[in-house]
C-alpha positions as CSV (number, residue, x, y, z in Angstrom):
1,X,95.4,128.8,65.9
2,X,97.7,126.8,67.9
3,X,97.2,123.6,69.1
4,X,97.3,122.9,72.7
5,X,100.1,120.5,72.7
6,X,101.8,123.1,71.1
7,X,101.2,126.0,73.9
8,X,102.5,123.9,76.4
9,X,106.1,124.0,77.3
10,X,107.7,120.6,76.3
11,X,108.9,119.9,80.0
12,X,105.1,119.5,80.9
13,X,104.7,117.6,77.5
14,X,107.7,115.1,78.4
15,X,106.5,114.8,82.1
16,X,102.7,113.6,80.9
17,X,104.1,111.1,78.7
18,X,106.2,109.8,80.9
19,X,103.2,109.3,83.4
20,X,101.4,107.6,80.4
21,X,104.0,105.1,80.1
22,X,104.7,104.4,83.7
23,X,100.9,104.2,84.5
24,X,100.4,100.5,83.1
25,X,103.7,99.5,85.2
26,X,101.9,100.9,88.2
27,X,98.4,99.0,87.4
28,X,100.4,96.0,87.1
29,X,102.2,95.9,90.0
30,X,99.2,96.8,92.0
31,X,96.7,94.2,90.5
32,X,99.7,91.5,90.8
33,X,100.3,92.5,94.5
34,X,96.4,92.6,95.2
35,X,95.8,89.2,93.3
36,X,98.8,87.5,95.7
37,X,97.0,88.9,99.2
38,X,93.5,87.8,97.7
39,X,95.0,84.6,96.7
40,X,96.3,84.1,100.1
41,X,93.0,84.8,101.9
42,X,91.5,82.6,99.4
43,X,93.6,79.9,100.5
44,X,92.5,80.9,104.3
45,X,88.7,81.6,104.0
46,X,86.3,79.8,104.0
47,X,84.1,77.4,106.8
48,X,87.1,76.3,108.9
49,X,89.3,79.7,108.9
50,X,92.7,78.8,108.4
51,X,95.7,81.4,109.4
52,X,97.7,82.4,106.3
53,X,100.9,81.4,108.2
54,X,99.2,77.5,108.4
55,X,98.1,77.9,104.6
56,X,101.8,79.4,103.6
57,X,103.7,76.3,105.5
58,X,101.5,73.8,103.8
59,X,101.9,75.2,100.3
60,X,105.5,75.3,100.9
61,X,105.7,71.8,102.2
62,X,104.3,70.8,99.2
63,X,105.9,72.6,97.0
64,X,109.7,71.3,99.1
65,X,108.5,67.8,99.2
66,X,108.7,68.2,102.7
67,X,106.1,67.3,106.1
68,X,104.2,70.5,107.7
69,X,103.7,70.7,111.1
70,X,99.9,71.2,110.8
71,X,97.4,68.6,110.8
72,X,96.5,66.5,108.5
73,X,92.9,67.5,108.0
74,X,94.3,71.4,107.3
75,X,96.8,70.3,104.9
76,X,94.1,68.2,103.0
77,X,91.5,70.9,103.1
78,X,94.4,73.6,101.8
79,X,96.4,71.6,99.6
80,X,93.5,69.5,98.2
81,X,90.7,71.8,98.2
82,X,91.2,75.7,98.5
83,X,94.4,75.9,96.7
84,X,93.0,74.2,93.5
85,X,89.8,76.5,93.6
86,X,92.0,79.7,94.2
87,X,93.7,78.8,91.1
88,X,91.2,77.7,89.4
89,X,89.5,80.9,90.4
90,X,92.6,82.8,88.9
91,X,92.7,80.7,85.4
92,X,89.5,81.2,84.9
93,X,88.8,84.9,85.3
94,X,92.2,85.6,83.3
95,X,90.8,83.5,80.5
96,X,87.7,85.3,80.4
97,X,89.3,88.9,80.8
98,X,91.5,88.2,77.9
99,X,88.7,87.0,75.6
100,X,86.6,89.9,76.4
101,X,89.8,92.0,75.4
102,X,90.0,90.1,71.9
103,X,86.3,90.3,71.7
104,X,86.6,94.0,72.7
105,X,89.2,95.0,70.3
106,X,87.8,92.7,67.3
107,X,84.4,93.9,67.3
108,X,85.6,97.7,68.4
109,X,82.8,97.4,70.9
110,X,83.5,98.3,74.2
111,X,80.1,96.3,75.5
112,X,81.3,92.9,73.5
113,X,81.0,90.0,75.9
114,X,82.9,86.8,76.1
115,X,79.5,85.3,75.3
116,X,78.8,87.4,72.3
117,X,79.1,84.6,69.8
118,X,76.7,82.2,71.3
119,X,79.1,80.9,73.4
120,X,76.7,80.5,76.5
121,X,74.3,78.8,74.9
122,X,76.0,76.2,73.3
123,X,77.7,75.3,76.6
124,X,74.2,75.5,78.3
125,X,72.9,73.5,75.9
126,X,76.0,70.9,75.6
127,X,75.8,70.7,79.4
128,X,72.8,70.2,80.0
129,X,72.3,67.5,77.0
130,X,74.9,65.5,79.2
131,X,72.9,65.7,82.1
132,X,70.2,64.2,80.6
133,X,71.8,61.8,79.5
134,X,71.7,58.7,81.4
135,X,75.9,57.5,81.3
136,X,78.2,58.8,82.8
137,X,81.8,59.1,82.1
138,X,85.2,60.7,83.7
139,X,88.7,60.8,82.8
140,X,90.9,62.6,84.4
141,X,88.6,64.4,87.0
142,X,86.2,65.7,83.9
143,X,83.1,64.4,83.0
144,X,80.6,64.3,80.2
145,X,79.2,68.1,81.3
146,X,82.7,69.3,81.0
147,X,83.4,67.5,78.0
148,X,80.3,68.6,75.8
149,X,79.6,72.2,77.7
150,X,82.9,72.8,75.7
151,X,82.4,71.0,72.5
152,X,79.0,72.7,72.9
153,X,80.8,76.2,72.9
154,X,82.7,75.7,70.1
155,X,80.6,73.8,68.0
156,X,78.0,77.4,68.1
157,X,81.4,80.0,67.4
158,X,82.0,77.5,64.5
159,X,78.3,78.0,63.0
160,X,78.2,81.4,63.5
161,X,81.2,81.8,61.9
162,X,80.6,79.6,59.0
163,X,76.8,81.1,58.4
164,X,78.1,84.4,59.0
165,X,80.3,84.0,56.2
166,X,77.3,83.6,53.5
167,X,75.5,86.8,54.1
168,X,75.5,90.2,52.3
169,X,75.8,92.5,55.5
170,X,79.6,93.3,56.7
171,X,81.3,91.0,58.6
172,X,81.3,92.0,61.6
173,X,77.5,93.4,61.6
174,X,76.6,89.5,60.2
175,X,78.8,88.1,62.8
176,X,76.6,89.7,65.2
177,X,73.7,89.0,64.1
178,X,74.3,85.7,63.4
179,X,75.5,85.0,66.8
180,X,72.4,86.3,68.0
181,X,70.0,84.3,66.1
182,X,71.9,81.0,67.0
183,X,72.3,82.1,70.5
184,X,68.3,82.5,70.7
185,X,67.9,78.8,68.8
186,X,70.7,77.4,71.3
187,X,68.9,78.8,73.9
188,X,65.5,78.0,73.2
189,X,66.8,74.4,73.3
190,X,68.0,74.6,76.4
191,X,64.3,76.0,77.3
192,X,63.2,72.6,76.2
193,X,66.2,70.3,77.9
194,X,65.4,71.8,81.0
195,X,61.5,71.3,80.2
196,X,62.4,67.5,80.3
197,X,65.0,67.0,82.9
198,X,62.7,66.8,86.0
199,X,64.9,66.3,89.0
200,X,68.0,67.2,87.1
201,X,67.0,70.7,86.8
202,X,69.2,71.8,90.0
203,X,71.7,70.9,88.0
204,X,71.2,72.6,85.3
205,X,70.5,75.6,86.9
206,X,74.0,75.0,89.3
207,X,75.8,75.0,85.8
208,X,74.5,78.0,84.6
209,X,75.1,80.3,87.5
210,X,78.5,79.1,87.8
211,X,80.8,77.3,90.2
212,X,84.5,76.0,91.5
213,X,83.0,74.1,93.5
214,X,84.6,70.8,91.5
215,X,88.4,72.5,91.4
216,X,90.6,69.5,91.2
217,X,94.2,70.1,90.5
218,X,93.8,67.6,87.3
219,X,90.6,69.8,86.0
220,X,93.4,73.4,87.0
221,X,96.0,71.5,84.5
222,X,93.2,70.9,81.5
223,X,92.2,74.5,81.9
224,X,95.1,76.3,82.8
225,X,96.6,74.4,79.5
226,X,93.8,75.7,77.1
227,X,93.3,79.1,78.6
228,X,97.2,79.6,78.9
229,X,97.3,78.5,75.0
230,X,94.8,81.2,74.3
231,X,96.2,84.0,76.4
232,X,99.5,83.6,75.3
233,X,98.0,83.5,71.6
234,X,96.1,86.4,72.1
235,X,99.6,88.4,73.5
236,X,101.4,87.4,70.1
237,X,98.5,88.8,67.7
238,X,98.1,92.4,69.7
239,X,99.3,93.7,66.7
240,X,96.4,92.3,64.6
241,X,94.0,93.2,67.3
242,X,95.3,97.4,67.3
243,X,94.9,97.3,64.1
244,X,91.2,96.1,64.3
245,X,91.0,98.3,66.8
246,X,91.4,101.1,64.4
247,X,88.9,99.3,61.7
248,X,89.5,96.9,59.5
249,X,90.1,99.2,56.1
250,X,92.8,100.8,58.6
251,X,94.1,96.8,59.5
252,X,94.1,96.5,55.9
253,X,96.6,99.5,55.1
254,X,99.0,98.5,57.5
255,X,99.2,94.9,56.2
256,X,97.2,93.0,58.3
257,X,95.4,90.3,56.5
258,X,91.7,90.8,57.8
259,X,89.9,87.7,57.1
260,X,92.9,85.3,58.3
261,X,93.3,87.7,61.8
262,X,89.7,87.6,62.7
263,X,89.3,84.0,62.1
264,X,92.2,83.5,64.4
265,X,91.4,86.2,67.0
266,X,88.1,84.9,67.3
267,X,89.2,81.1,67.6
268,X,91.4,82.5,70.8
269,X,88.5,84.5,72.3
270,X,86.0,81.5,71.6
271,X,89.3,78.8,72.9
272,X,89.4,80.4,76.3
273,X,85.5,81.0,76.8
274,X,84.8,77.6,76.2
275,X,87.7,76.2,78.3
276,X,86.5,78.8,81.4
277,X,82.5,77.9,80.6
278,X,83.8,74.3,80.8
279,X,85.2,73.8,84.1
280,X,83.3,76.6,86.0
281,X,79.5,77.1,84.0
282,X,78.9,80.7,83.1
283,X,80.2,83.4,85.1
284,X,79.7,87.0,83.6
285,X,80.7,90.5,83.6
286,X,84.4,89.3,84.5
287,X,85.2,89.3,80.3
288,X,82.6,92.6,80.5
289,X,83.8,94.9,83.0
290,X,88.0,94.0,83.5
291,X,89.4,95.0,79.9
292,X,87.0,98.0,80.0
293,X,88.2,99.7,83.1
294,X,91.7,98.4,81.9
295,X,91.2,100.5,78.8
296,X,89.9,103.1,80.6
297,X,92.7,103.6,82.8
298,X,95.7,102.9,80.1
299,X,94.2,103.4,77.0
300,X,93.1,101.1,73.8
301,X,96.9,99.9,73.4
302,X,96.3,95.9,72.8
303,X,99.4,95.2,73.9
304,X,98.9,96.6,77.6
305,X,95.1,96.2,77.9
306,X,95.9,92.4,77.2
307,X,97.8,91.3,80.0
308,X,96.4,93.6,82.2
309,X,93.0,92.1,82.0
310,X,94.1,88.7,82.9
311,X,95.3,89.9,86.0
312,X,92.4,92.0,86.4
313,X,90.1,89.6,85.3
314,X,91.9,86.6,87.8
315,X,91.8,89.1,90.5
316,X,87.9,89.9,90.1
317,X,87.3,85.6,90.0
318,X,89.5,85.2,93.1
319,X,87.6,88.0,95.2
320,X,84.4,86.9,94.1
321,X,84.8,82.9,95.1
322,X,86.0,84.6,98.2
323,X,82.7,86.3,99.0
324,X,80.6,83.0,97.8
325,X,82.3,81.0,100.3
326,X,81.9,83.2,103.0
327,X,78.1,83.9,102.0
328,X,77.1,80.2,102.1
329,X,78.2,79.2,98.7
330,X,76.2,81.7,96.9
331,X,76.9,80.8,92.9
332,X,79.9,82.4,92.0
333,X,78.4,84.1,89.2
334,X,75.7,85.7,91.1
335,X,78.3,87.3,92.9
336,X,80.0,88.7,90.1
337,X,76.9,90.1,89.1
338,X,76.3,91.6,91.8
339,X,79.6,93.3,91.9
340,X,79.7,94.2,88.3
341,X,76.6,95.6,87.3
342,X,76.6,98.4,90.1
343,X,80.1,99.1,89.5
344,X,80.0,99.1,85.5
345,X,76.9,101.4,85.7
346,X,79.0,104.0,87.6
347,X,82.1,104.0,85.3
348,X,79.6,104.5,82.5
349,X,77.8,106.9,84.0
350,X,81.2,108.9,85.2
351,X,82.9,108.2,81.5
352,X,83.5,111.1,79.3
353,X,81.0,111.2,76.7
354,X,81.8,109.7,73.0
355,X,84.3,107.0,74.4
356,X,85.5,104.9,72.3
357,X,88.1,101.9,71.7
């Protein structure tokens, strides 16, 4: 019995290929065109509207090292304030669509999270250890909830990594597993440090649903450093990541070197979670929903799904700090929430059955 490829005539073969390949050039150039208009009513919304013409001839003053004719409280509230959170906004949500890709890919789970690891926790927990206690310390526009919320995140990939390492199960199933049971232990001590932290508790609670309310354009270059570091890290090891994609006795047969790749992969996805938990608490569904509708649309391909969930990912975190500053400064991650979850549980429900990476 023939297949069906072969029953159709090859025109029609050639022509649906052809739309395969051009379909990630038109997602591209639709999420880079809808990321520049959202970035420009980013830079306009907000308490005290600002026209985009007023926000485009301050930027470009700037930018020309030359005066606007605008006044001087709009330039400081566009140039100081709304263009460092816009960007901020942007870093951030490409950061955490890229590590859910690598996360994705890696664990050939399409419901992996950028927090899958324990992540979360061990910025919760780092966080909210520095606001307890009673010093405090900034350089360069970051302080000591910055600082340890990402030495906290690391500090939990790294022991779940290291103890996953020692069990019997497979690597990926103790991975798991192990992240789980520290994420519960991380998480039950943050139980406790908010317990004791009386009137810091706000706080606490402010880093944990998420915020760019601090943007700064010294805390944009620390993050847009790390998370660009990761992205473009993650872009040079798609190859490693397809393969994993395909399992790792596959990744082995093609000459991938398994335990070096995931160590590395994971050190990316982890790299850019902790530098996005760092500077804006936790936000989620951004690293959850982006690469999945990416790879819905284009296909498992790491290569495309990649970049196209940092775009995807910085357009859903610049829409989203859009609505929370038009909604009273709702917590940025409430919002995506809300925007997710309802969203994700349609694509689900409308998927073919048996998807798959």
């Amino acid at each position: 019995m023939a297949s069906r490829a072969e029953t159709l005539p090859r025109t029609t073969i050639v022509a649906r290929l052809d739309a395969l390949r051009r379909r990630p050039v038109r997602l591209a150039i639709a999420l880079i065109a809808l990321l520049a208009v959202a970035l420009v009513v980013g830079v306009g919304a907000g308490s005290v509207a600002i026209p985009p013409t007023q926000s485009l001839e301050v930027v470009i003053g700037h930018l020309l090292g030359v005066g606007a004719a605008v006044p001087e409280a709009i330039d400081t509230i566009v140039w100081e304030l709304r263009v460092p959170r816009v960007l901020m906004a942007a870093v951030v949500g490409a950061g955490l669509g890229v590590a859910g890709a690598t996360f994705q890919g890696l664990l050939r789970n399409p419901l992996a999270d950028p927090y899958v690891l324990g992540t979360a926790s061990g910025a919760a927990l780092g966080a909210a250890i520095a606001i307890l206690i009673p010093v405090r310390l900034v350089i360069l526009e970051f302080g000591l909830v910055n600082g340890l919320a990402f030495v906290g995140a690391l500090v939990a990939v790294w022991a779940v990594y290291r103890l996953s390492r020692t069990s019997g199960l497979s690597p990926l199933t103790s991975l798991l597993l192990t992240g789980y049971a520290v994420g519960s232990l991380l998480a039950a001590g943050l139980a406790l440090a908010m317990y004791a932290s009386g009137a810091h508790l706000r706080q606490i609670f402010a880093f944990l649903l998420g915020g760019l309310e601090g943007a700064s354009w010294s805390r944009l270059a620390g993050a847009t450093l790390l998370i660009g570091i990761a992205i473009a890290a993650a872009s040079w090891r798609t190859r490693a990541l397809n393969g994993f994609i395909l399992g790792e006795e596959t990744a082995a047969h093609l000459g991938v070197d398994v335990p070096r790749e995931r160590a590395i992969l994971f050190a990316i996805g982890s790299l850019a979670t902790a530098a996005a938990v760092a500077v804006a608490g936790l936000i989620g569904f951004v690293g959850l929903v982006v690469p999945h509708l990416v790879r819905l649309v284009v296909g498992p391909n790491a290569r495309i799904v990649v970049p196209l969930s940092a775009l995807g990912g910085a357009l859903l975190l610049v829409v989203a700090d859009v609505i929370s500053r038009l909604s009273g400064e709702i917590p940025i991650g409430v919002v995506t929430a809300l925007i997710g979850a309802p969203f994700f549980i349609v694509i689900l429900r409308r998927a073919r059955t048996g998807y798959e990476l």
